[in-house]
C-alpha positions as CSV (number, residue, x, y, z in Angstrom):
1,X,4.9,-137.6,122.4
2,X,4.4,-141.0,124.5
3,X,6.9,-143.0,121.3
4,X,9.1,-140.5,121.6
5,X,9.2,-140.3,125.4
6,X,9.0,-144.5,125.4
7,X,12.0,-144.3,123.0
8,X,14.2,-141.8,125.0
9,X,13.6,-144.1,128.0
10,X,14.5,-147.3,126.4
11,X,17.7,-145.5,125.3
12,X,18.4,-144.5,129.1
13,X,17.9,-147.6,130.0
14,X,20.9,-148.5,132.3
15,X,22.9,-145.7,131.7
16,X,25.5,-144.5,134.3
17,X,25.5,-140.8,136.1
18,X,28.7,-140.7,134.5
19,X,27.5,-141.6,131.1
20,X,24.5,-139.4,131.9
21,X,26.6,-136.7,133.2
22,X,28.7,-136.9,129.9
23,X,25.9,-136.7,127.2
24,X,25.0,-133.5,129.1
25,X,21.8,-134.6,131.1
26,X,23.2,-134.3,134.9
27,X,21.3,-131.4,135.0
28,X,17.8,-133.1,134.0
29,X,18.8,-135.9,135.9
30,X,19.1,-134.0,139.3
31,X,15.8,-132.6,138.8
32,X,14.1,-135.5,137.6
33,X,16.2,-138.5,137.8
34,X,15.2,-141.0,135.2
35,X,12.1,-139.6,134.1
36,X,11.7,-137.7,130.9
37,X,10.2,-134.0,131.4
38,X,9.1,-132.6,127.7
39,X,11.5,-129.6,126.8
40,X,12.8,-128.3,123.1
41,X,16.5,-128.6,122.3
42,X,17.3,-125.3,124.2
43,X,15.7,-126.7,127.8
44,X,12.6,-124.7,127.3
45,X,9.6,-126.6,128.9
46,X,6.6,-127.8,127.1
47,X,3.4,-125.9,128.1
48,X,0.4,-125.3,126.8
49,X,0.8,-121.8,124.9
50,X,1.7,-123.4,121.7
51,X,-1.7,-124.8,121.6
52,X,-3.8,-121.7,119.2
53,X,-6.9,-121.6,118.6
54,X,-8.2,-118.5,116.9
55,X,-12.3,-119.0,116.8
56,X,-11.9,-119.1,112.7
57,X,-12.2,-122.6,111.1
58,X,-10.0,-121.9,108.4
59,X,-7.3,-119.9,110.0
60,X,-7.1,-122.7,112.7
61,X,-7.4,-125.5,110.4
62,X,-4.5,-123.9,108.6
63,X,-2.3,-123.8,111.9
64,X,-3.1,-127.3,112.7
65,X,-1.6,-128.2,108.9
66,X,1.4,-126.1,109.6
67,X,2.0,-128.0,112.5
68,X,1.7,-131.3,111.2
69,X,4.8,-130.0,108.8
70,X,6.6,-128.6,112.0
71,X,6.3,-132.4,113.6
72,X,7.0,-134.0,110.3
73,X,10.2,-131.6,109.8
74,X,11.2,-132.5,113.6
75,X,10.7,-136.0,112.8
76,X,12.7,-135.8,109.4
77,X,15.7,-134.2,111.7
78,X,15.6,-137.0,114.2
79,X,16.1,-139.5,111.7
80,X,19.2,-137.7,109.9
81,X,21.3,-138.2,113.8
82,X,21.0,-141.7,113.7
83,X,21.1,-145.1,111.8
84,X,19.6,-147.1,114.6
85,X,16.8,-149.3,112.5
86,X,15.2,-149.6,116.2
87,X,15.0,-145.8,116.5
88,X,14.4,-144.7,112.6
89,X,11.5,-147.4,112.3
90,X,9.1,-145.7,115.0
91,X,9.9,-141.9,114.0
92,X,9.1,-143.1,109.9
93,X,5.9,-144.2,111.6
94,X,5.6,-140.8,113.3
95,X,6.8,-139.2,110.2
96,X,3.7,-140.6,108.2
97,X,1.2,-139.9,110.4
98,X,2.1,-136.3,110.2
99,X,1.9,-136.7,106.7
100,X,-1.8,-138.5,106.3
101,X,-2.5,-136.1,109.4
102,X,-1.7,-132.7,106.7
103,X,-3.6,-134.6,104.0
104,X,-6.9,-135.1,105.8
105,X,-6.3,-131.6,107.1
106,X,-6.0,-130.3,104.0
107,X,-9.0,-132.3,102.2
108,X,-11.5,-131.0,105.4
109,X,-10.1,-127.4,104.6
110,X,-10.9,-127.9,100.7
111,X,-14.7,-129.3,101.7
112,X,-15.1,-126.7,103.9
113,X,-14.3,-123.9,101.5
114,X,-16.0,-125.7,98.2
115,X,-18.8,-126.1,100.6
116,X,-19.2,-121.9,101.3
117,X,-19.3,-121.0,97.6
C-alpha cells in the first residue's frame, strides 16, 4: 500500500484543479486535497473488514494465499493501463512479492498438513 500510495502521489505531483478536476478526482480532492485516502475503483473506503481470520490454521492460511492472488491479479491489471517503465518497474516488484508471498504460503500450508498425518 505505501508504493502504491508513494507512486499515486508522485503522479499528482503538480497537477492543476483543472487537470485534477478532469481525470475525475475533484471530488477526492475537496475532501482531502492532495493526500491519497485508500478506496477500491468504485470509491468504497478501505477498512478493516477485509481482514479474516477464522481461528483454523488451514482455512486462514488458505485465505491469506487467495489473497496474495487477489493483490497479484490487481497488480497484473495495473500494469496492462500503462507503459510507464517508472510505474511498471515498482508494481513487477509488487507483483513478485505476491508471488514468493503465495509460495511460502503454500510450502507452510504443505508442512503443516504433512506434519498432522
Amino acid at each position: 500500500m505505501e508504493i502504491i500510495s508513494a507512486m499515486l502521489y508522485q503522479l499528482m505531483k503538480g497537477a492543476t484543479k483543472e487537470e485534477l478536476k478532469a481525470a475525475g478526482l475533484d471530488g477526492m480532492y475537496s475532501q482531502f486535497g492532495r493526500d491519497l485516502f485508500p478506496s477500491d475503483s468504485f470509491g468504497n473506503p478501505f477498512n478493516m473488514t477485509y481482514i479474516k481470520v477464522s481461528g483454523d490454521y488451514i482455512a486462514d492460511i488458505e485465505s491469506d494465499m487467495g489473497a496474495e492472488q487477489r493483490a497479484r491479479a490487481t497488480y497484473e491489471h495495473l500494469m496492462d493501463l500503462t507503459d510507464d517503465p517508472d510505474i511498471l518497474g515498482p508494481l513487477a516488484f509488487l507483483r513478485q512479492r505476491e508471488i514468493i508471498h503465495y509460495q511460502r504460503f503454500k510450502e507452510l500450508r504443505d508442512y503443516y498438513l504433512k506434519m498432522k498425518k
